[in-house]
N, C-alpha and C positions, 0 to 999 in steps of 0.2 A: 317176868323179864321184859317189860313193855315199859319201863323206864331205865333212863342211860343215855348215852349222848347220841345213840340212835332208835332211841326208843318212838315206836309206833313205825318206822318205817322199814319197806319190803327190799332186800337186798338179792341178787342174783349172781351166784359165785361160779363162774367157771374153771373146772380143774379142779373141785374143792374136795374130790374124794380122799384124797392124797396132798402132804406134803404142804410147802403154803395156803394151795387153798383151802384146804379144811382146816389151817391153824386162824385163816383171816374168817370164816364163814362159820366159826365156833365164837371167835374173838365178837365178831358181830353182832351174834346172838346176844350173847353174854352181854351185849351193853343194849338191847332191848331191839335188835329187829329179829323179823321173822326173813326166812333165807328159803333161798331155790338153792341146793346143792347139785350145781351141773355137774356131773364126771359120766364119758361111757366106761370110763375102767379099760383106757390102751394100756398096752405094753409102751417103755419108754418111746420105743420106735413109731407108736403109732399103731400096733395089730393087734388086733384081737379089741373080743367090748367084754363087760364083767360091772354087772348092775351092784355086786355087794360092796366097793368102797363109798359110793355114792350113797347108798343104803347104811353101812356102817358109822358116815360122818351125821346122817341126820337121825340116826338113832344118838349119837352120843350129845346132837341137840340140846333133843326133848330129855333124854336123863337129869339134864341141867335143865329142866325146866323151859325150855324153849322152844319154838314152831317152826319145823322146817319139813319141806319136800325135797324129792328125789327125782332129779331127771337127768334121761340117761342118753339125748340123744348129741351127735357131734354138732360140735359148731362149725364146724367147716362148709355147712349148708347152709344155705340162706334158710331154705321154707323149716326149718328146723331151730334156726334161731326165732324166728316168727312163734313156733309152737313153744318152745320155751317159755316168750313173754307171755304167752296167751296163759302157760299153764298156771305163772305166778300171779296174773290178775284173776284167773278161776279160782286160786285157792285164797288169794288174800287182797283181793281186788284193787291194788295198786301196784308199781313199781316206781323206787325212787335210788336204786343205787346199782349199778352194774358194776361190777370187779372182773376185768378179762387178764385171765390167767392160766387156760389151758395151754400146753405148749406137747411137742414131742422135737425128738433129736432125734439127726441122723449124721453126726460127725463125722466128714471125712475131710481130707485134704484137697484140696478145690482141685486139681488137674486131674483129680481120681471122681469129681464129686459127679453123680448121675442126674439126668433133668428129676427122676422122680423123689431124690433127694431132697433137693431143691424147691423143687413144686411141692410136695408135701408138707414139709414144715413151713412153708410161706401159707399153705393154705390153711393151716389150723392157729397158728399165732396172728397173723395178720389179716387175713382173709376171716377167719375166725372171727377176730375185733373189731372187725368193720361189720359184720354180720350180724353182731349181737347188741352191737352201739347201734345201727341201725334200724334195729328192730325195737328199744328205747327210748329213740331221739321222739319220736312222735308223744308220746307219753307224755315223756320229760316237758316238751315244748307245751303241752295242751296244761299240763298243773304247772307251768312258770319254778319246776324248781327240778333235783335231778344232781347224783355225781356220779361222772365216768372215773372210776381208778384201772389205769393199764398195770400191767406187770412189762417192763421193758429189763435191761441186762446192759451190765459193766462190760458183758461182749462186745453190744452193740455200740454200745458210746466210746468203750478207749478199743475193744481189740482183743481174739483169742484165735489160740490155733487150729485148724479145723476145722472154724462153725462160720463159713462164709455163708452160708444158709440161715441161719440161726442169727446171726450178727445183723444178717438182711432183713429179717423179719422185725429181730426186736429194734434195729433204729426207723425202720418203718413207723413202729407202735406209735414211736416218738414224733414222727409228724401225724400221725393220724390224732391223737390225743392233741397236740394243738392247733390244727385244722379244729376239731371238734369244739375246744375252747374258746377260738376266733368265732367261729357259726354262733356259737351255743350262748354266749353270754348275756345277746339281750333278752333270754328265756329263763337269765339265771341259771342256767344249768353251766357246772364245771366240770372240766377232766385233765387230769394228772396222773402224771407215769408213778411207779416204785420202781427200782431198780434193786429187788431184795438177794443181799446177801443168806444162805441158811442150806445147812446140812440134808438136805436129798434125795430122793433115786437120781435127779439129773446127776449131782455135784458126786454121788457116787460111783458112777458111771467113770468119773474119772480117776477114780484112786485104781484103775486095771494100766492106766498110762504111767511108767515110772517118769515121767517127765514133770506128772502131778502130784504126785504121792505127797508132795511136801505142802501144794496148795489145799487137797484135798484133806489133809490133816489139821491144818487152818480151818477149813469149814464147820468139821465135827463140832465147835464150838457153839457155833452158829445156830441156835434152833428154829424152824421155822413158827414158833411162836414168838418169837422177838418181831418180825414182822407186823404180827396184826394192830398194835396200837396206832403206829401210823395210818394204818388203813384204816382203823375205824374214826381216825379224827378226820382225815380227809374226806371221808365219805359225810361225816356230822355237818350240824350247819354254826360248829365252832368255826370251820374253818373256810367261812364267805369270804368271794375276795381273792383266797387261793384257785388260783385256775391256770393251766396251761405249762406247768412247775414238773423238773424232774428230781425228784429224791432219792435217794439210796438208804438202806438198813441194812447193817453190820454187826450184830449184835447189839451191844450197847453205844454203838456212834448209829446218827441220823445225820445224811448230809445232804445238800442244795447243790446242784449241779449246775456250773455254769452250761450256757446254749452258747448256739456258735452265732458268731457276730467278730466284722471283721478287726483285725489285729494291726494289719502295717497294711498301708496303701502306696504305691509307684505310676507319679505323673509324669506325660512328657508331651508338654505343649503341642508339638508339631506332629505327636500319634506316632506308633511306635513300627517300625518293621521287626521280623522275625530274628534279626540279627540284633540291632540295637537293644531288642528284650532279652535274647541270648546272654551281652556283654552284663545285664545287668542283672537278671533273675537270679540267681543264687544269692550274689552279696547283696545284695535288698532284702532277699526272703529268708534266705538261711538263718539267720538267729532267732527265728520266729517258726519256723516248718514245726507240727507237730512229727513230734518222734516214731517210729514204728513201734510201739510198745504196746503189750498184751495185760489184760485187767490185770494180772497178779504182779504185774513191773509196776505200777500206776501205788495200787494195795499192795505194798510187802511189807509192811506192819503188823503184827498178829493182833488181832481185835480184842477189844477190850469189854 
C-alpha cells in the first residue's frame, strides 16, 4: 500500500478510533501512508479512556494491508502531543501530515453553560490543535514540506443552538489553520480546515432533541467515509498551492467556503459621533447584516 497519492508518507490521525477519523485514517492508508491512529477512546462528553477503538481502527489497517500504530494518549496535553510525534518518528521515522480531529461535546444553552463546559471542549479541539500542530511544525519546517488538515464545523461558521462552546472552538480551528498557513508557507508546508458533514455519535447525540430529529435524519445519509477523499487530496502533494482554504463535505457535494472580508463600508469626512452613527447604522448596514441563522437554515436541502 506504499503507492497512492500519499504513498510513502506518515500521517497522524487524531480522533481516529471512531467516526471520521478512522474513516479519514483508513482512507489514508489505503492510498499508501502509514498512520498513528490517535483516540484515548472518551465518551462523547469527554470521560473515560478505552484503548480498543484505537486498537480496532489499526487492526482494520493492516487487514487491508497497511501500517499503522496505536496511540492512546489526549491531546489536550502539550507533553503528550510531543510523545505522539516522537512515537510516529520511532515507528516510521518521519512525519509529513497531521489531521486534527479529536473533539468532545458538551451542549448546553449558554446562560446554563458551566466554565468546565467551556473550558473542556476548547481544550481538546483547540488547545488540542494547537498542541499537536505544534509538536509537527518543527519537523514539517526542518524537511521543507508538511500538511496540517483541521476538522472545523458548519457550527462554527454559520451557527447552532447550544454549542457556544463547540462553535468557539471550531471557528477558533479556523484561524488557527490560517495563522499556520500564513507562518508556514515559505517551508512549503500547508494547512486547511474541512468542515465535514456525516452520520456520528456527535450528529447522533442529536436525534434525543425533537427540535433535530428532522436534521438528524438528513445526516444518516451522510457517511463518514464520504469525507476521506478530500482529506486524502488535501493532505497529497496534488494539492500544492491549496493553503489556508475552508471546505465542507456533504455527502456527495464538496464546497469552498467563502472567509470574511468586508461587505459595505460608511464614510464621513468630519468622524462620526455616537449619534450621527446612530442616525445611520442600520440603513447603511441592514441590507447586508448577516442573519441569525443556524447550519441547518444555511443547509436545508437534503444532500445529494
Amino acid at each position: 500500500m506504499a503507492t497512492g497519492l500519499v504513498g510513502g508518507k506518515v500521517a497522524i490521525v487524531t480522533g481516529a478510533g471512531r467516526g471520521i477519523g478512522r474513516a479519514v485514517a483508513v482512507g489514508l492508508a489505503r492510498a499508501g501512508a502509514r498512520v498513528v491512529v490517535c483516540d484515548i477512546g472518551a465518551s462523547l462528553d469527554g470521560a473515560g479512556t478505552d484503548a480498543s477503538p484505537a486498537q480496532a481502527a489499526v487492526a482494520e489497517i493492516q487487514r487491508q494491508g497497511g501500517e499503522a500504530i496505536a496511540a492512546t494518549l489526549s491531546v489536550a496535553a502539550p507533553e503528550n502531543a510531543e510523545a505522539i510525534v516522537k512515537s510516529a518518528l520511532a515507528a516510521f521515522g518521519r512525519i509529513d501530515i497531521l489531521v486534527n480531529n479529536a473533539g468532545i461535546l458538551r451542549d448546553v444553552i449558554f446562560h446554563k453553560m458551566s466554565r468546565s463546559d467551556w473550558s473542556d471542549v476548547l481544550s481538546v479541539h483547540l488547545d488540542g490543535s494547537f498542541h499537536m500542530s505544534r509538536a509537527c511544525a518543527p519537523h514539517f519546517r526542518a524537511q521543507a514540506s508538511g500538511a496540517f488538515i483541521h476538522m472545523t464545523s458548519t457550527s462554527g461558521l454559520i451557527g447552532n443552538l447550544g454549542q457556544a462552546n463547540y462553535m468557539a472552538a471550531k471557528l477558533g480551528i479556523v484561524g488557527l489553520s490560517r495563522g499556520i498557513a500564513l507562518d508556514m508557507a515559505r517551508f512549503n508546508v500547508r494547512s486547511n480546515c474541512i468542515a465535514p458533514f456525516a452520520f456520528t455519535r456527535m450528529i447522533e447525540s442529536l436525534a434525543a432533541r425533537p427540535a433535530e430529529h428532522e436534521r438528524a435524519a438528513r445526516f444518516r445519509r451522510m457517511t463518514p467515509e464520504s469525507v476521506a477523499p478530500l482529506a486524502v487530496v488535501l493532505a497529497s502533494d496534488r494539492a500544492a498551492g491549496v493553503s489556508g482554504q475552508i471546505f465542507a463535505v456533504r455527502g456527495n457535494e464538496i464546497f469552498l467556503f467563502s472567509q470574511p472580508r468586508p461587505v459595505r463600508s460608511l464614510h464621513r469626512g468630519d468622524g462620526w459621533t455616537a449619534e450621527s452613527l446612530a442616525q445611520q447604522l442600520a440603513g447603511a448596514f441592514g441590507p447586508s447584516l448577516t442573519p441569525l441563522e443556524c447550519s441547518g437554515d444555511v443547509f436545508s436541502w437534503d444532500p445529494v
